[in-house]
Gaussian input, Z-matrix of N, CA and C with variables (Angstrom, degrees):
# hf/3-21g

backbone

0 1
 N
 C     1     B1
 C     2     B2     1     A1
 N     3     B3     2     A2     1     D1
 C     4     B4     3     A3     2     D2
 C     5     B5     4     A4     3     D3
 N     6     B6     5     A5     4     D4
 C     7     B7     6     A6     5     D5
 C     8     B8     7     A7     6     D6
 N     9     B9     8     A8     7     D7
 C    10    B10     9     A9     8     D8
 C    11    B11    10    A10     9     D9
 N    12    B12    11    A11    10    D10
 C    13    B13    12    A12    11    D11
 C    14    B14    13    A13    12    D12
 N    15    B15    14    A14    13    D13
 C    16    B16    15    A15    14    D14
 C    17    B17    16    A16    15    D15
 N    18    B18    17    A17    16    D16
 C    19    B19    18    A18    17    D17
 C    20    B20    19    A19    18    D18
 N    21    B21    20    A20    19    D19
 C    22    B22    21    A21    20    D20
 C    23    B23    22    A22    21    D21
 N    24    B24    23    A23    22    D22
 C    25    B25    24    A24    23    D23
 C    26    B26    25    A25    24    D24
 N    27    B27    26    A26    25    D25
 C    28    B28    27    A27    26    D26
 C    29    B29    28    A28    27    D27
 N    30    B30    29    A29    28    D28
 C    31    B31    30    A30    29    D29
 C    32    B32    31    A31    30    D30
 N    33    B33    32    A32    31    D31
 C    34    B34    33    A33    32    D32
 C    35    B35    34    A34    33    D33
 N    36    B36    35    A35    34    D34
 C    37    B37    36    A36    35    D35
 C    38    B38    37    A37    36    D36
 N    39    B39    38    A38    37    D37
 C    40    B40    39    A39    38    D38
 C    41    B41    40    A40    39    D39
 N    42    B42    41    A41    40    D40
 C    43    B43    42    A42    41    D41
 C    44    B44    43    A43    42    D42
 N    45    B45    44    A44    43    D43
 C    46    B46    45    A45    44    D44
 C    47    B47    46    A46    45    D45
 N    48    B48    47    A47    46    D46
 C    49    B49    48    A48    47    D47
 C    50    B50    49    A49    48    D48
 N    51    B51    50    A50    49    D49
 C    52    B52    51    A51    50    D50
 C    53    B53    52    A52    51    D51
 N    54    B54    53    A53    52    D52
 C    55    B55    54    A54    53    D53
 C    56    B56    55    A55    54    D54
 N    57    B57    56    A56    55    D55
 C    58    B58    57    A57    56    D56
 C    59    B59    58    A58    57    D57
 N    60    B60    59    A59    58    D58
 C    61    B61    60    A60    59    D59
 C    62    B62    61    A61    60    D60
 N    63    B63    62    A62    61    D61
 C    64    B64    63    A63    62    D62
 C    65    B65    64    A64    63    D63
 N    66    B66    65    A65    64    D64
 C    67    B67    66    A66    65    D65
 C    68    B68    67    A67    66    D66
 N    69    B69    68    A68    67    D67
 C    70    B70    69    A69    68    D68
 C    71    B71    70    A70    69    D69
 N    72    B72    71    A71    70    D70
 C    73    B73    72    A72    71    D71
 C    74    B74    73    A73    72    D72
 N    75    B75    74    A74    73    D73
 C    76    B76    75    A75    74    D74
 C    77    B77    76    A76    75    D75
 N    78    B78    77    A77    76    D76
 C    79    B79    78    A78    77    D77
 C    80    B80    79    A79    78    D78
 N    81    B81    80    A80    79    D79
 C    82    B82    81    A81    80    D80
 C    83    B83    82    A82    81    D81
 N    84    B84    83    A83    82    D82
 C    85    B85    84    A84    83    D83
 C    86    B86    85    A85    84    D84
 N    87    B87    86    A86    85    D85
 C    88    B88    87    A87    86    D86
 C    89    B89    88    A88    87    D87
 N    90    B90    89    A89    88    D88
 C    91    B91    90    A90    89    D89
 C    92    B92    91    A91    90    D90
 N    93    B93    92    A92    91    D91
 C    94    B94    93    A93    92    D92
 C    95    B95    94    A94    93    D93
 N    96    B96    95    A95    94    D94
 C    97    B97    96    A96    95    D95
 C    98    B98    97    A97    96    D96
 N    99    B99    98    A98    97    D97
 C   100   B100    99    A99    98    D98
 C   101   B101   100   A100    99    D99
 N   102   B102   101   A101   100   D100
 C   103   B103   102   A102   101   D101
 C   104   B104   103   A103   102   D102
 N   105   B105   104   A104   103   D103
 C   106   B106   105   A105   104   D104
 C   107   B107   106   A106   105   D105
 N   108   B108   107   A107   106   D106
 C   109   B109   108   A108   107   D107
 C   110   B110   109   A109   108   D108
 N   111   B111   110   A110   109   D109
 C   112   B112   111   A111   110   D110
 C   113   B113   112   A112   111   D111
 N   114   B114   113   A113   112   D112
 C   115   B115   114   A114   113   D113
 C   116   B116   115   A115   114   D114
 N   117   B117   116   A116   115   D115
 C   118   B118   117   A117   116   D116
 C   119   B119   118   A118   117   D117
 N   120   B120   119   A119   118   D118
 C   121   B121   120   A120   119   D119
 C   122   B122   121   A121   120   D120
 N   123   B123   122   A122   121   D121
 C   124   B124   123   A123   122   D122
 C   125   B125   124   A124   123   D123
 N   126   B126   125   A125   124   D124
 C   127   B127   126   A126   125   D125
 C   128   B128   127   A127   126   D126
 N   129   B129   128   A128   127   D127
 C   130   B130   129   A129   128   D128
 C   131   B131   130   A130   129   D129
 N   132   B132   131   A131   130   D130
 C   133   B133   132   A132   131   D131
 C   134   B134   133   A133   132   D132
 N   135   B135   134   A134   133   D133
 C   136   B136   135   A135   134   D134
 C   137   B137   136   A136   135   D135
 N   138   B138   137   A137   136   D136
 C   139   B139   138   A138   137   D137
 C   140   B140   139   A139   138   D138
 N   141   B141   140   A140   139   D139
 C   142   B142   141   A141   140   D140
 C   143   B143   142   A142   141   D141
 N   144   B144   143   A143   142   D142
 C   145   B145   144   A144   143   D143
 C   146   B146   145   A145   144   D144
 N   147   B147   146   A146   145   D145
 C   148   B148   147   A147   146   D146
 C   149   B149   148   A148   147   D147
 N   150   B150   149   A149   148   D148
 C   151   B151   150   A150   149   D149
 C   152   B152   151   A151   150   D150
 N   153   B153   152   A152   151   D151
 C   154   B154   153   A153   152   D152
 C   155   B155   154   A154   153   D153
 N   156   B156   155   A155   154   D154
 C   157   B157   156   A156   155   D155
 C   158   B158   157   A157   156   D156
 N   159   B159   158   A158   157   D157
 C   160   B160   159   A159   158   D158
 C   161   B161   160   A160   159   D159
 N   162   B162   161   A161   160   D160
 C   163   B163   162   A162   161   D161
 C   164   B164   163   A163   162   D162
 N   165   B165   164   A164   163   D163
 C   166   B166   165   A165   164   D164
 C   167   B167   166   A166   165   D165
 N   168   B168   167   A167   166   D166
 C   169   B169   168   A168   167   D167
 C   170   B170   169   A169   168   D168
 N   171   B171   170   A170   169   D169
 C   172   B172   171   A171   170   D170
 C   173   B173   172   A172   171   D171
 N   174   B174   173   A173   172   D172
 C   175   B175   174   A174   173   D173
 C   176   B176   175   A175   174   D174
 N   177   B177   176   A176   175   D175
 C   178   B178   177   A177   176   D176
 C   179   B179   178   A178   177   D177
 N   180   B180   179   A179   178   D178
 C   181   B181   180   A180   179   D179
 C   182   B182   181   A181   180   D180
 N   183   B183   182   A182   181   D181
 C   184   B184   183   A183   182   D182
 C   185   B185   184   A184   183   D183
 N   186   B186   185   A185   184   D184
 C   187   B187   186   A186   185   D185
 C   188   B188   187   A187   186   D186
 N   189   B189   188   A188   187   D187
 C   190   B190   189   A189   188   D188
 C   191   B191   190   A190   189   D189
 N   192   B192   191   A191   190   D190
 C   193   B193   192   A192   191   D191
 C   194   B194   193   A193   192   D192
 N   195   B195   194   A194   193   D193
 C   196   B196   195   A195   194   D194
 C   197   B197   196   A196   195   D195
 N   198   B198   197   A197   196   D196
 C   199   B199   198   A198   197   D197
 C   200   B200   199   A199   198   D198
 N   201   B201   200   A200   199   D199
 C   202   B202   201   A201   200   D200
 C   203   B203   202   A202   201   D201
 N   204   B204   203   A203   202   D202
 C   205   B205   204   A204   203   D203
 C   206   B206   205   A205   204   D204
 N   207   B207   206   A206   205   D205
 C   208   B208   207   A207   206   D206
 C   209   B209   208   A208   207   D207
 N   210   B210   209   A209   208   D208
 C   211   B211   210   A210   209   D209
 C   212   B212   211   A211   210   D210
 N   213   B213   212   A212   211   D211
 C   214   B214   213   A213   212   D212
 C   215   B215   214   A214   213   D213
 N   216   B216   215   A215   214   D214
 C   217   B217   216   A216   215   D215
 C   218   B218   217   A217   216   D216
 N   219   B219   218   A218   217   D217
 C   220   B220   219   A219   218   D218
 C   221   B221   220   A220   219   D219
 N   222   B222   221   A221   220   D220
 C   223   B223   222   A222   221   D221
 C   224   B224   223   A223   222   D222
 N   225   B225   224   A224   223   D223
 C   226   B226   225   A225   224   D224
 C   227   B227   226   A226   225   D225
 N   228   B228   227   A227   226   D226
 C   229   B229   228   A228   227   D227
 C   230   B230   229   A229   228   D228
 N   231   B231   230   A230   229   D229
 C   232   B232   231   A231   230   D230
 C   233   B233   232   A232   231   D231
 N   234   B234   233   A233   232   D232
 C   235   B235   234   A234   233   D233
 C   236   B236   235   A235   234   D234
 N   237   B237   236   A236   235   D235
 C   238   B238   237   A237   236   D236
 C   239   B239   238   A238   237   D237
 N   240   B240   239   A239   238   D238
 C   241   B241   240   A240   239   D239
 C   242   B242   241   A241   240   D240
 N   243   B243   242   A242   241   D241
 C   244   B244   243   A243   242   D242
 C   245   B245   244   A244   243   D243
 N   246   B246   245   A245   244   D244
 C   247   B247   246   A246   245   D245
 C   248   B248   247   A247   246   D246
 N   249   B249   248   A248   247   D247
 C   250   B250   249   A249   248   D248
 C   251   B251   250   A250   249   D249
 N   252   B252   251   A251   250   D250
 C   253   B253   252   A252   251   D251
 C   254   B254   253   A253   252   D252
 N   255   B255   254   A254   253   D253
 C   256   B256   255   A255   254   D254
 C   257   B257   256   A256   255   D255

   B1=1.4324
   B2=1.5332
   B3=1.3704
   B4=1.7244
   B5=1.2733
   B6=1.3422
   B7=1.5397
   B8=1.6221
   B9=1.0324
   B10=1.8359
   B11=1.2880
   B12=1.6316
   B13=1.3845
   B14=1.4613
   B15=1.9130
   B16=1.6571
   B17=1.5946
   B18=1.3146
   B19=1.6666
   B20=1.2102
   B21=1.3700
   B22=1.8804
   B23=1.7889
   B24=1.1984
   B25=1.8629
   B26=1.3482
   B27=1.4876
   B28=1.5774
   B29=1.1794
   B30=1.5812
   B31=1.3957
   B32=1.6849
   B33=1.5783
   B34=2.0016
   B35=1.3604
   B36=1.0099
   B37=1.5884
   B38=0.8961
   B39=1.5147
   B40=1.4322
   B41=1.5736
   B42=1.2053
   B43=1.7836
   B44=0.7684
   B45=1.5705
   B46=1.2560
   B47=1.7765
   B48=1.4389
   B49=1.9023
   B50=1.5608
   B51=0.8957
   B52=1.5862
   B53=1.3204
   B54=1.1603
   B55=1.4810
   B56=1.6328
   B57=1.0739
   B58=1.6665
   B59=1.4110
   B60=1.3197
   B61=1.8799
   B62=1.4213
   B63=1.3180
   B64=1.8195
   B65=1.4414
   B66=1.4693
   B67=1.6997
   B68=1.5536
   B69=1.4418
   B70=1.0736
   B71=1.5044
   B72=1.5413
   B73=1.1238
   B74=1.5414
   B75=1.5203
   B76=1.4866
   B77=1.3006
   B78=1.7188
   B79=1.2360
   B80=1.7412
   B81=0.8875
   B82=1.4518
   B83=1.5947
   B84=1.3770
   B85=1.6556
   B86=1.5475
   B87=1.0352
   B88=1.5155
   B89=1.3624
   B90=1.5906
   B91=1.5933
   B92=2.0355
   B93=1.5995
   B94=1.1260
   B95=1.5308
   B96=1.4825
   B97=1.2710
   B98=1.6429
   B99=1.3190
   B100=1.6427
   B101=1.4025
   B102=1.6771
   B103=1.5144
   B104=1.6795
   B105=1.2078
   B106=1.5094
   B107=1.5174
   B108=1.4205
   B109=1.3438
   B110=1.1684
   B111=1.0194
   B112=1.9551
   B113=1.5757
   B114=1.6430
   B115=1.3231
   B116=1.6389
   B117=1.2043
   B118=1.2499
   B119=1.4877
   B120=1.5779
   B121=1.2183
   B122=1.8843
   B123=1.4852
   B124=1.6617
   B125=1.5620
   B126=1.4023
   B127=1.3891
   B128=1.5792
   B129=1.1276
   B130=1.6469
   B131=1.6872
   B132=1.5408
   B133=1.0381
   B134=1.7486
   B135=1.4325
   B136=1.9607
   B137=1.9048
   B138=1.4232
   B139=1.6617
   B140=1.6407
   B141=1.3123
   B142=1.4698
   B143=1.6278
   B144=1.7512
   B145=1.0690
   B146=1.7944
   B147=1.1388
   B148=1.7010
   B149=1.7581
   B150=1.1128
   B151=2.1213
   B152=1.4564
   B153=1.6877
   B154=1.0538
   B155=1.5319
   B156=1.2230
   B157=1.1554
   B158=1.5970
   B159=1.5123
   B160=1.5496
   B161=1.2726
   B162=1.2507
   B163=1.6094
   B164=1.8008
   B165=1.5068
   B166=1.4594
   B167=1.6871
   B168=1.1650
   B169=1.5530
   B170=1.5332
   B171=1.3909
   B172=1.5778
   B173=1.1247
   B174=1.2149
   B175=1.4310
   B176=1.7312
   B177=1.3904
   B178=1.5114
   B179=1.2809
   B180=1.4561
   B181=1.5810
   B182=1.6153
   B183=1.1203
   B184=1.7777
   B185=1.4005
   B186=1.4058
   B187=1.4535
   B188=1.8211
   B189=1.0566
   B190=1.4017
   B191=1.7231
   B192=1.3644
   B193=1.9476
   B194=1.4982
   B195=1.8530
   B196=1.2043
   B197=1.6855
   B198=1.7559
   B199=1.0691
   B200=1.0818
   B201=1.7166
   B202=1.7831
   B203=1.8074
   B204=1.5827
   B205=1.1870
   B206=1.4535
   B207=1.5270
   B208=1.3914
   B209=1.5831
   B210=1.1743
   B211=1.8388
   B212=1.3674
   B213=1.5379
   B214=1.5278
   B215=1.1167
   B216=1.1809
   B217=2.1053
   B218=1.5779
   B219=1.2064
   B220=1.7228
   B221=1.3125
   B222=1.0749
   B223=1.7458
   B224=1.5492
   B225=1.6880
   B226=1.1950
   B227=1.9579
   B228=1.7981
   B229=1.5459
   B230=1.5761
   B231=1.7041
   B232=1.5674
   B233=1.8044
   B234=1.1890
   B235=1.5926
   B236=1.5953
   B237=1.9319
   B238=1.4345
   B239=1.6356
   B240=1.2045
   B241=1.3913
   B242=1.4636
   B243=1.5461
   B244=1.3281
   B245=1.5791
   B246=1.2563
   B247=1.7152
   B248=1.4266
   B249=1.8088
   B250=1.1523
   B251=1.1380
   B252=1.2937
   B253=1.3578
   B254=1.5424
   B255=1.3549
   B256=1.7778
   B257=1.4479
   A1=108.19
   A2=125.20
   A3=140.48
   A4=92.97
   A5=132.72
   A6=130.70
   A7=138.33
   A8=113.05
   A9=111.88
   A10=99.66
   A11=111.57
   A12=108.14
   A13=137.02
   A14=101.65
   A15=86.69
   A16=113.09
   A17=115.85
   A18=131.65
   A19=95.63
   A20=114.34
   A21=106.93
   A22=115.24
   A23=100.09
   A24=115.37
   A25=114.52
   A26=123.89
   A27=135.62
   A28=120.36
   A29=112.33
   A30=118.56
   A31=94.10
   A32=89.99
   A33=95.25
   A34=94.24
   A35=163.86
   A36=154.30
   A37=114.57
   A38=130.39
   A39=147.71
   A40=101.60
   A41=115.75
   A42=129.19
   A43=80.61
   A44=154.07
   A45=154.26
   A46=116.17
   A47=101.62
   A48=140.41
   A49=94.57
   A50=133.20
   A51=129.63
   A52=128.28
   A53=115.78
   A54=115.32
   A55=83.63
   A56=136.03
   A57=122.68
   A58=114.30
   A59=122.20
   A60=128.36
   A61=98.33
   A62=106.71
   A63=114.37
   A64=112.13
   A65=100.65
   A66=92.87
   A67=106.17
   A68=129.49
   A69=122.06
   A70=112.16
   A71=150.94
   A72=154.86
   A73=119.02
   A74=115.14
   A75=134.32
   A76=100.16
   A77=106.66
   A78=129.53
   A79=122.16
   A80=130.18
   A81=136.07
   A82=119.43
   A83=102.39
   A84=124.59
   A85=117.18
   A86=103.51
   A87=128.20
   A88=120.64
   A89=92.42
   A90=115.04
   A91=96.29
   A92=107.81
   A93=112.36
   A94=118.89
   A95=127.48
   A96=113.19
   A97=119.92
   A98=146.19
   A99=147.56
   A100=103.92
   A101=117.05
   A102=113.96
   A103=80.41
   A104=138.80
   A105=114.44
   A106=121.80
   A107=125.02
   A108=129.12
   A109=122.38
   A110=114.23
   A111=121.57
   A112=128.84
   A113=109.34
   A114=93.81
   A115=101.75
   A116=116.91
   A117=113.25
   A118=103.67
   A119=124.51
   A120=117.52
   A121=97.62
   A122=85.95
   A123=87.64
   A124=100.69
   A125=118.51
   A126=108.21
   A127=154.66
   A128=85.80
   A129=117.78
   A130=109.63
   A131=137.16
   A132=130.24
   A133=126.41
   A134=94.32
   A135=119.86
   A136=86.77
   A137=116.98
   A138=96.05
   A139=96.42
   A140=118.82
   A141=123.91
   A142=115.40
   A143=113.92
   A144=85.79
   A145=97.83
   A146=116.96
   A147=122.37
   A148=109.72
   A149=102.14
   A150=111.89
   A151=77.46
   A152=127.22
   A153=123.80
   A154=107.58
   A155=127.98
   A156=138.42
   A157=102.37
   A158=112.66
   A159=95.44
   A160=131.46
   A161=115.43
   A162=121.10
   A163=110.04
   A164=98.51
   A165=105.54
   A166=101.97
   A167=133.58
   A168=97.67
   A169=110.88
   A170=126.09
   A171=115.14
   A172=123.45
   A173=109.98
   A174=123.81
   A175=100.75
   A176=122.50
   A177=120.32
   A178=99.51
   A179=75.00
   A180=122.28
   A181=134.94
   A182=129.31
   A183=113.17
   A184=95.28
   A185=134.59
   A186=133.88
   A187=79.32
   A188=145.67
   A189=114.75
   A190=88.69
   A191=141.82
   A192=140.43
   A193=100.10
   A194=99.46
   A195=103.04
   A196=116.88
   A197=106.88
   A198=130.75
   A199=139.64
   A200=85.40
   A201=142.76
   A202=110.17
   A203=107.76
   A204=129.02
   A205=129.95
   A206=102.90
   A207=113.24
   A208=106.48
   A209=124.52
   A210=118.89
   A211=121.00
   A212=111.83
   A213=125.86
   A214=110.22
   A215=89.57
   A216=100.21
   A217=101.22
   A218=112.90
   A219=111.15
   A220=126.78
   A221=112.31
   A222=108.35
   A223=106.12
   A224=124.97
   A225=120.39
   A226=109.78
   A227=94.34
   A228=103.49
   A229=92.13
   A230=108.78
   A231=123.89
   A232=92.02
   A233=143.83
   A234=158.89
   A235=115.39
   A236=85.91
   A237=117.17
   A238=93.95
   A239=118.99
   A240=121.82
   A241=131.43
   A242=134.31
   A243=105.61
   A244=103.94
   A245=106.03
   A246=117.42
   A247=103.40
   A248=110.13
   A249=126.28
   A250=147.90
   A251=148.12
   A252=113.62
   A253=91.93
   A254=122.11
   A255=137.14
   A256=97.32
   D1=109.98
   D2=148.25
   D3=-25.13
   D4=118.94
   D5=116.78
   D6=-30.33
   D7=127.09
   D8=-160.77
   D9=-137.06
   D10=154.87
   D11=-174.56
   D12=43.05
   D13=-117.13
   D14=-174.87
   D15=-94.52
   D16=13.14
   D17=149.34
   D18=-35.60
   D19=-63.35
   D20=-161.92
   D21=-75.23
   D22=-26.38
   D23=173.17
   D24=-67.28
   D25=-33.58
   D26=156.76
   D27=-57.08
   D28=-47.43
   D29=-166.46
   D30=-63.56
   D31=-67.98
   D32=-173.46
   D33=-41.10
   D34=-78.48
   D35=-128.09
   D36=-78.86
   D37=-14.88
   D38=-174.78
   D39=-96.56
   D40=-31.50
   D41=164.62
   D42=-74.11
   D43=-135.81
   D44=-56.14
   D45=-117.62
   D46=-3.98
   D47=155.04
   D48=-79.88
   D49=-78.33
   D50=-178.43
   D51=-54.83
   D52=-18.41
   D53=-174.87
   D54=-101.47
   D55=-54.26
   D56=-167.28
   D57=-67.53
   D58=-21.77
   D59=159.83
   D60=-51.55
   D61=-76.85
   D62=178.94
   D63=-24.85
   D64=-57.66
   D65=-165.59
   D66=-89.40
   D67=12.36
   D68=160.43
   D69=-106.47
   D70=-19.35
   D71=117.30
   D72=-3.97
   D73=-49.70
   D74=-170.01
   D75=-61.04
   D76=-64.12
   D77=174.44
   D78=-65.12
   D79=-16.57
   D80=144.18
   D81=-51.22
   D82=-55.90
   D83=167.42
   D84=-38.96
   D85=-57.66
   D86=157.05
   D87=-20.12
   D88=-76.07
   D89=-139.44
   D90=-85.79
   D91=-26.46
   D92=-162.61
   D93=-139.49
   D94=-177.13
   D95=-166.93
   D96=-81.29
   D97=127.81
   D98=-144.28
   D99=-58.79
   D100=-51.10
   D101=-166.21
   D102=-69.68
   D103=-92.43
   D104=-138.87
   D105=-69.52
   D106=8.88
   D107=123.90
   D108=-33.89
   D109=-133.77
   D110=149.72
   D111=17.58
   D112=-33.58
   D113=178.41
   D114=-100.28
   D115=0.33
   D116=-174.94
   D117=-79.16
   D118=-1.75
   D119=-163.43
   D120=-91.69
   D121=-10.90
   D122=-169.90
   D123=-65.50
   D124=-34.55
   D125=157.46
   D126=-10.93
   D127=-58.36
   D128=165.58
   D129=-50.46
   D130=-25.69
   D131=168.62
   D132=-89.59
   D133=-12.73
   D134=174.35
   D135=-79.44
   D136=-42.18
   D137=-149.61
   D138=-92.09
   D139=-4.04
   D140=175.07
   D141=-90.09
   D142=-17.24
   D143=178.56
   D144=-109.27
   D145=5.04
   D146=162.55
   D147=-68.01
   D148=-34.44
   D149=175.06
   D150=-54.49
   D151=-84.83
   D152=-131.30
   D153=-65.36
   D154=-38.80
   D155=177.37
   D156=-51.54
   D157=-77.31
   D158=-174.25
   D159=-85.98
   D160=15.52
   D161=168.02
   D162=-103.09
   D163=-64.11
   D164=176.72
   D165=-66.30
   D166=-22.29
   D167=-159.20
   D168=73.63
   D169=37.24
   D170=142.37
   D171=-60.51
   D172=169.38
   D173=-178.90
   D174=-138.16
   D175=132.13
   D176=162.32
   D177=-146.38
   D178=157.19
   D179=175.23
   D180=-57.16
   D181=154.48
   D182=-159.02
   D183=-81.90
   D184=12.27
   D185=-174.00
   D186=-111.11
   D187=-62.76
   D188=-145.40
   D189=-98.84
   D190=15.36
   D191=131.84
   D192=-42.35
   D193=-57.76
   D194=-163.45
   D195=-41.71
   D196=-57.41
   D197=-175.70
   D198=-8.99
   D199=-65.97
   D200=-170.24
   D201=-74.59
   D202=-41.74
   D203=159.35
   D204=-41.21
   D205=-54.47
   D206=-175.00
   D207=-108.00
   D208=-5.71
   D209=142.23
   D210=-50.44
   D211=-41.54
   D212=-170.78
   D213=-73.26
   D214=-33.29
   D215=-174.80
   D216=-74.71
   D217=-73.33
   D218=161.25
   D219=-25.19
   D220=-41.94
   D221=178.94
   D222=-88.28
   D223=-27.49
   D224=-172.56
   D225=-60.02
   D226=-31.63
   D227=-145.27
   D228=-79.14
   D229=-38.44
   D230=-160.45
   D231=-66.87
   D232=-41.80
   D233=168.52
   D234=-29.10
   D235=-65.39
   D236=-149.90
   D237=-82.16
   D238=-42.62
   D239=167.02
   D240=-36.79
   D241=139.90
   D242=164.20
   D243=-136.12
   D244=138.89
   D245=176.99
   D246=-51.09
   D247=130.18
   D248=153.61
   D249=-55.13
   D250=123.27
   D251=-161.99
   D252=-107.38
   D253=140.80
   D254=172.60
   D255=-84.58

């Protein structure tokens, strides 16, 4: 299926949303230490399935609570942690 109209106004916005994450990610990378960069991206799969939940009306299962649980925990510990120096 050709894209028509505001197909193509979505698409571009979906470019031009992605390239400014990127170049603010890069610049995070930069500015601060990689693991608590980086794990914050693991984020991004907690706030996609909360969209779906309160927009769509998902529904899940005590395995993907579970999921969501132990991402949080992972990103809390990788944060909360601080590298040693030897």
């Amino acid at each position: 299926m050709t894209p028509t109209g505001w197909d193509w106004l979505i698409l571009l916005g979906m470019g031009v949303f992605t390239q400014i994450g990127q170049v603010n990610t890069t610049k995070a990378l930069q500015a601060d230490a990689a693991n608590k960069v980086t794990s914050l991206k693991y984020l991004g799969a907690i706030y996609a399935l909360l969209y779906g939940f309160f927009i769509f009306g998902e529904t899940y299962t005590r395995q993907s609570i579970f999921g969501i649980i132990l991402i949080l925990s992972g990103v809390l510990a990788n944060v909360l942690t601080k590298k040693k120096t030897v």
